[in-house]
C-alpha positions as CSV (number, residue, x, y, z in Angstrom):
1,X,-81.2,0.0,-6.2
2,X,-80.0,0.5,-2.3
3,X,-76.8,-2.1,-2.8
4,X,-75.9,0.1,-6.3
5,X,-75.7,2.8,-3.8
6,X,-73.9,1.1,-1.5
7,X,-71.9,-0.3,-4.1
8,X,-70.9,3.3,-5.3
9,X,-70.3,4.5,-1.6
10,X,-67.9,2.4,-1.2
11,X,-65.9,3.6,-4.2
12,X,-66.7,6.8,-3.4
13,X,-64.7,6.6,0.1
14,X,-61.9,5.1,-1.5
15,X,-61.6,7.7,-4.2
16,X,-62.2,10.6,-0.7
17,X,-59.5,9.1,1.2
18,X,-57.1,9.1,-1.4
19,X,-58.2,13.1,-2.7
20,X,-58.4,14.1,1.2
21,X,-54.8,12.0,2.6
22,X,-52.1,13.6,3.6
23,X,-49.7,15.0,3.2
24,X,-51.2,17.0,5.6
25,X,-49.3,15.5,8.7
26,X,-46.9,17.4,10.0
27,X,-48.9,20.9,9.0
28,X,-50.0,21.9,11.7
29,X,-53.7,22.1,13.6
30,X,-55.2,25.4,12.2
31,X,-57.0,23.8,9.1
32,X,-60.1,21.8,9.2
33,X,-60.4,18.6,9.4
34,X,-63.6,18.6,8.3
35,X,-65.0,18.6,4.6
36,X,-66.9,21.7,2.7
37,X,-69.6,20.2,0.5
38,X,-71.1,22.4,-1.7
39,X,-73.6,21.9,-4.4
40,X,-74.5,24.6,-6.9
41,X,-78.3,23.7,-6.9
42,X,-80.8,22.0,-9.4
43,X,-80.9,17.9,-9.1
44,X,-79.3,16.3,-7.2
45,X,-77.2,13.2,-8.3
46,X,-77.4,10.4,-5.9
47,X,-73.7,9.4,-6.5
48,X,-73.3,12.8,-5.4
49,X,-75.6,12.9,-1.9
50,X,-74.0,9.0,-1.1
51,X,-70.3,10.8,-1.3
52,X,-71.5,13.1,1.3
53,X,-72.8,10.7,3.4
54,X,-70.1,8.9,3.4
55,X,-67.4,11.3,4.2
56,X,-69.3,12.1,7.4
57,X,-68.6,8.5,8.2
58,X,-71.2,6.4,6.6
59,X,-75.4,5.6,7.0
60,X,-74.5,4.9,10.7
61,X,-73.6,8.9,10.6
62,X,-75.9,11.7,12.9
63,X,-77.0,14.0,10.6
64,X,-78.4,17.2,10.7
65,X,-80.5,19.2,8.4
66,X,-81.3,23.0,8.7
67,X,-84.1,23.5,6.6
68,X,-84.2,27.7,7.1
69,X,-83.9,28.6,3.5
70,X,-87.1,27.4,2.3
71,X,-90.0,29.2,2.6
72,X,-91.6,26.0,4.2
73,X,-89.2,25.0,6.4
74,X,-91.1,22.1,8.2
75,X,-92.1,20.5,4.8
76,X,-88.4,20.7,3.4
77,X,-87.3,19.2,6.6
78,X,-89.5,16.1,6.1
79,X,-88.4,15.9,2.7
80,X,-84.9,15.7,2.9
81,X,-85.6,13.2,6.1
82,X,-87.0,11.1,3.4
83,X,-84.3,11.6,1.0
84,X,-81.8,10.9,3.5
85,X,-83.3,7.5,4.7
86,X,-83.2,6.5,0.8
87,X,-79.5,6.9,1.2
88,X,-79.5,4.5,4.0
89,X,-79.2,6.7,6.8
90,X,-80.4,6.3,10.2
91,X,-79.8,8.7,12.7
92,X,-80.9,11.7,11.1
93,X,-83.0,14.9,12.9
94,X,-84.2,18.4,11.4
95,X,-84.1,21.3,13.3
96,X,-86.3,24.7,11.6
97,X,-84.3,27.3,13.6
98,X,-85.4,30.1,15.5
99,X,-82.8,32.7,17.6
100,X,-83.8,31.5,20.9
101,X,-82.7,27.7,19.9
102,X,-79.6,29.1,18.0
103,X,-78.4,30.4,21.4
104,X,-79.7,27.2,23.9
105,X,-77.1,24.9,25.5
106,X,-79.3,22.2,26.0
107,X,-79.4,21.4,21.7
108,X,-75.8,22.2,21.1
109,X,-75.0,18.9,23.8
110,X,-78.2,17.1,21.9
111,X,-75.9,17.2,18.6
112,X,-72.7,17.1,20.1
113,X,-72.0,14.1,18.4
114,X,-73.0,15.3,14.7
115,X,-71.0,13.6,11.8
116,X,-72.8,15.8,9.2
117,X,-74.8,18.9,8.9
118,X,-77.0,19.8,5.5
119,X,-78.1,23.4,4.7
120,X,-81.6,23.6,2.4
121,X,-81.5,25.5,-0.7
122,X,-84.3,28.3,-0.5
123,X,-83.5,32.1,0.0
124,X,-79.7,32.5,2.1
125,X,-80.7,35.4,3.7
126,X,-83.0,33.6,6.0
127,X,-80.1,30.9,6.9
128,X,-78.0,34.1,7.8
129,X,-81.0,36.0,10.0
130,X,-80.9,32.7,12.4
131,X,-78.0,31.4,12.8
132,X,-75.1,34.7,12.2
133,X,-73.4,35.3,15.3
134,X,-74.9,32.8,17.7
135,X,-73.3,29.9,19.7
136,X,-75.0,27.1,17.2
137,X,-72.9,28.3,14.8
138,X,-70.0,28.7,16.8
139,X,-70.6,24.9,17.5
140,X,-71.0,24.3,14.0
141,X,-67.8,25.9,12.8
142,X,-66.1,23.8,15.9
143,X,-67.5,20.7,14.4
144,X,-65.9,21.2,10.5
145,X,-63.0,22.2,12.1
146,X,-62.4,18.9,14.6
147,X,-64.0,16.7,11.4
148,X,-67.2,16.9,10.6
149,X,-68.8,17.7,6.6
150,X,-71.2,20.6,6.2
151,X,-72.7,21.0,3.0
152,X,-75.6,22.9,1.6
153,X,-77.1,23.2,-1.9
154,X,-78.3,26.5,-3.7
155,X,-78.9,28.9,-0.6
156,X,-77.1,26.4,1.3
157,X,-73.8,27.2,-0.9
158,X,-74.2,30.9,-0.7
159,X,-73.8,30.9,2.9
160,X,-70.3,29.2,2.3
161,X,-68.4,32.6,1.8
162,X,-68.0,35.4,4.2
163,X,-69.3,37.9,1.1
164,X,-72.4,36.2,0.6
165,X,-74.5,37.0,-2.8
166,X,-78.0,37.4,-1.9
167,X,-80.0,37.6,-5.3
168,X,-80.8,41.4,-5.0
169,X,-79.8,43.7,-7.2
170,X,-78.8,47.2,-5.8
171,X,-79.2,49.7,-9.4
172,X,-81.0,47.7,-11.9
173,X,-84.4,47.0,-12.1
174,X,-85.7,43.4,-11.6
175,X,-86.5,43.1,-15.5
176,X,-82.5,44.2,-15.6
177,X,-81.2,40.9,-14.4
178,X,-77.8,41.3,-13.9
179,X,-77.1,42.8,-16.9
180,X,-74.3,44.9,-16.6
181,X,-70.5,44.6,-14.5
182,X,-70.3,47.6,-12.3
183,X,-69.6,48.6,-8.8
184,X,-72.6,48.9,-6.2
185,X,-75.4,46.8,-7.8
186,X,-75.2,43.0,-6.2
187,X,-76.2,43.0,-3.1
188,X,-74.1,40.7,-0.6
189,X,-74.6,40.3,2.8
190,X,-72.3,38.7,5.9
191,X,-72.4,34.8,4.9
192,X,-71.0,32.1,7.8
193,X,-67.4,32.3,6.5
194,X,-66.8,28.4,6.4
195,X,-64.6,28.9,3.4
196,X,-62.4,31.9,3.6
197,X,-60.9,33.9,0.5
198,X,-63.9,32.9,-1.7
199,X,-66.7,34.2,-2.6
200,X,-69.3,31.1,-3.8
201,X,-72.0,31.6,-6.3
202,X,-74.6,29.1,-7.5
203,X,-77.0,28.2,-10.4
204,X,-74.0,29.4,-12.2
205,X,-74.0,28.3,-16.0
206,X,-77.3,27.5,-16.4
207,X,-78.6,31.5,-14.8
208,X,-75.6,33.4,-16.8
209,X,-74.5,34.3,-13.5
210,X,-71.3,35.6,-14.4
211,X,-71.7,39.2,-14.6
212,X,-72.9,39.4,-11.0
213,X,-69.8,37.4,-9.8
214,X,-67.7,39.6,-11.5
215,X,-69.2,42.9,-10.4
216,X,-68.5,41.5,-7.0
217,X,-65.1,40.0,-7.1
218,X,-63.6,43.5,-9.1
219,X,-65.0,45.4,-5.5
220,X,-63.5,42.2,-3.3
221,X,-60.2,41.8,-5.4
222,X,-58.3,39.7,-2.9
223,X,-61.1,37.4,-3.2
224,X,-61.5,34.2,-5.6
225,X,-65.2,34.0,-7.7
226,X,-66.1,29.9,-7.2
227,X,-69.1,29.7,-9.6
228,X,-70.7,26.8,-9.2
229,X,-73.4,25.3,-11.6
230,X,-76.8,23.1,-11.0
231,X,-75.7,19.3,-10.9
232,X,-72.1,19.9,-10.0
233,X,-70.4,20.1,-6.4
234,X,-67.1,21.2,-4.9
235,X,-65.6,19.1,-2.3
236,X,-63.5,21.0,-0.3
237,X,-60.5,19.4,2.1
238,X,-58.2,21.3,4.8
239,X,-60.2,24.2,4.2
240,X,-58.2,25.5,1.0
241,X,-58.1,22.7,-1.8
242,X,-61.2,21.4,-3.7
243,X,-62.4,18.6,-6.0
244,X,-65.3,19.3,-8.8
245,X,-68.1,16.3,-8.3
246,X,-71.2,15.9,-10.5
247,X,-72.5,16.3,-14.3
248,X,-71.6,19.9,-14.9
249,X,-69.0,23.0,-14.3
250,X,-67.3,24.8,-11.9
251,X,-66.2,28.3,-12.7
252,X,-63.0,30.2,-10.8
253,X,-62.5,33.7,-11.1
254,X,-59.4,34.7,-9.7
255,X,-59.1,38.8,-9.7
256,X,-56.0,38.8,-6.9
257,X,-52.9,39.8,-9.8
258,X,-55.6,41.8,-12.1
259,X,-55.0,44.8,-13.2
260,X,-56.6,48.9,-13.7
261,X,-59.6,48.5,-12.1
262,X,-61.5,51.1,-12.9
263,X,-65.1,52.9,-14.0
264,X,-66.5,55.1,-17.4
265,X,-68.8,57.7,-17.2
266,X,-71.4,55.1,-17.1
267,X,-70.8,53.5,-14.1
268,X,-69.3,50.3,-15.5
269,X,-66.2,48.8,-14.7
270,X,-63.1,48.1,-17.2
271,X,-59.9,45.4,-15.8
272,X,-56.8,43.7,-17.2
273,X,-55.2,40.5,-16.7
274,X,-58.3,38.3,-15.1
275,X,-57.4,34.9,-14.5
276,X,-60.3,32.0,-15.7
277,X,-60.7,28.6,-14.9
278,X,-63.4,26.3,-15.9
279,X,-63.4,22.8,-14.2
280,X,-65.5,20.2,-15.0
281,X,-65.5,16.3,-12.7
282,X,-62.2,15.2,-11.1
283,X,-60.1,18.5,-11.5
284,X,-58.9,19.7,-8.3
285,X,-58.0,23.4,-7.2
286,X,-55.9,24.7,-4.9
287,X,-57.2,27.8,-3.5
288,X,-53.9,29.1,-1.7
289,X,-52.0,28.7,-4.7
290,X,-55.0,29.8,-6.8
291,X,-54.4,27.3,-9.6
292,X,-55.6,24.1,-10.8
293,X,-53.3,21.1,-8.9
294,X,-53.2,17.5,-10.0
């Protein structure tokens, strides 16, 4: 089974080095030369984990996982040890966070060197209440920035977008779930900003997740609504264009040239002129042009 793997990660970096090339010289420094891997939750395909792993460089990689998310941190670390070593990998450590280490020296210089760095799926909010404004993550948005991938499933994607969706509903009741498009009911909370002008949701399809992306993209309208569903990955290069991966969907919302935003009696909101994309493997998307590139 490993040399099938193999097999496909070879393709895999062939197919990446063509989607990620170029054109790019001659740009500038100010986008990342990292990669953006984000998974909207659910199984995960191993053509899809094998593509990550070899766009930090290959099994020889040092990865990092941050297990945070999960309500049993330690345990999800040794998982996803586990699931990395059946990818081939070698040099791979997990680190369950706490404020102090988020702010020591000494473990930034122990993963200087990191090729790739893996966020657990779980609840967002407790990736944020670590690691927001500390050096670690300093370091780590250094690290996509001079090359390395950071990717994350579920929780892991939410954290993606500077608006970050937490799951909490503001207005409705719990039994309510996300029933209705209005201003002031999804709660969002300061995300790690590794993919600016987006606004990431996950689970997408498969939770009818729509009306909470909505509600929050009609209060953000300069921001675009990436809806990402279980199976299904964006890959994002130079920090503003994107590939879909995986068996399902990706969904863009794009509000920025709407129109008439604006509220009934009831509370719920009313716009023109929303723009839709639904992508599915292969398509790419260029987020600075907000359209769908070949």
């Amino acid at each position: 089974m490993k040399h099938i793997l193999y097999l496909a990660a070879a393709v895999f970096t062939i197919i990446s080095s063509v989607f990620a090339n170029p054109g790019n010289a001659g740009k500038g420094d100010n986008f990342p030369k990292g990669h953006l891997f984000i998974i909207g939750g659910g199984y995960r395909d191993s053509l899809l984990m094998v593509e990550f792993v070899q766009l930090a460089g290959g099994t020889g990689s040092k990865f990092l996982i941050i297990p945070n998310a999960s309500s049993e941190p330690e345990e999800t670390g040794k998982e996803l040890l586990k699931e990395f070593s059946g990818y081939g990998c070698t040099n791979v450590q997990s680190v369950v966070f706490t404020r102090e280490l988020a702010e020591s020296d000494s473990l930034i210089e122990v993963f200087r060197d990191v090729d790739g760095i893996w966020f657990s799926g779980g609840d967002q909010v407790r990736h944020t209440a670590v690691l927001n404004n500390t050096k670690f993550l300093d370091f780590i948005r250094e690290k996509y920035h001079t090359g390395a991938i950071i990717g994350g499933t579920s929780a892991g994607a939410a954290i993606m977008s500077k608006i970050m969706i937490t799951g909490e509903q503001l207005k409705m009741k719990e039994d309510q779930a996300f029933v209705t498009i209005m201003p002031g009911n999804i709660e969002v909370k300061e995300g790690f900003g590794f993919l600016p002008g987006v606004i990431v949701d996950q689970h997408f399809i498969l939770r009818r997740r729509f009306n909470r992306l909505l509600s929050v993209c009609l209060e953000n309208p300069t921001q675009i609504g990436i809806g990402i569903d279980e199976e299904t990955a964006i890959i994002v290069s130079d920090g503003n264009k994107f590939r879909v991966a995986g068996n399902r969907t990706v969904l863009v919302l794009d509000p920025v040239n709407s129109a008439n935003i604006s509220t009934n009696p009831e509370g719920l909101y009313s716009v023109e002129n929303i723009k839709l994309s639904l992508l599915q493997a292969g398509q790419k998307y260029s987020i600075s042009e907000r359209r769908v590139i070949e």
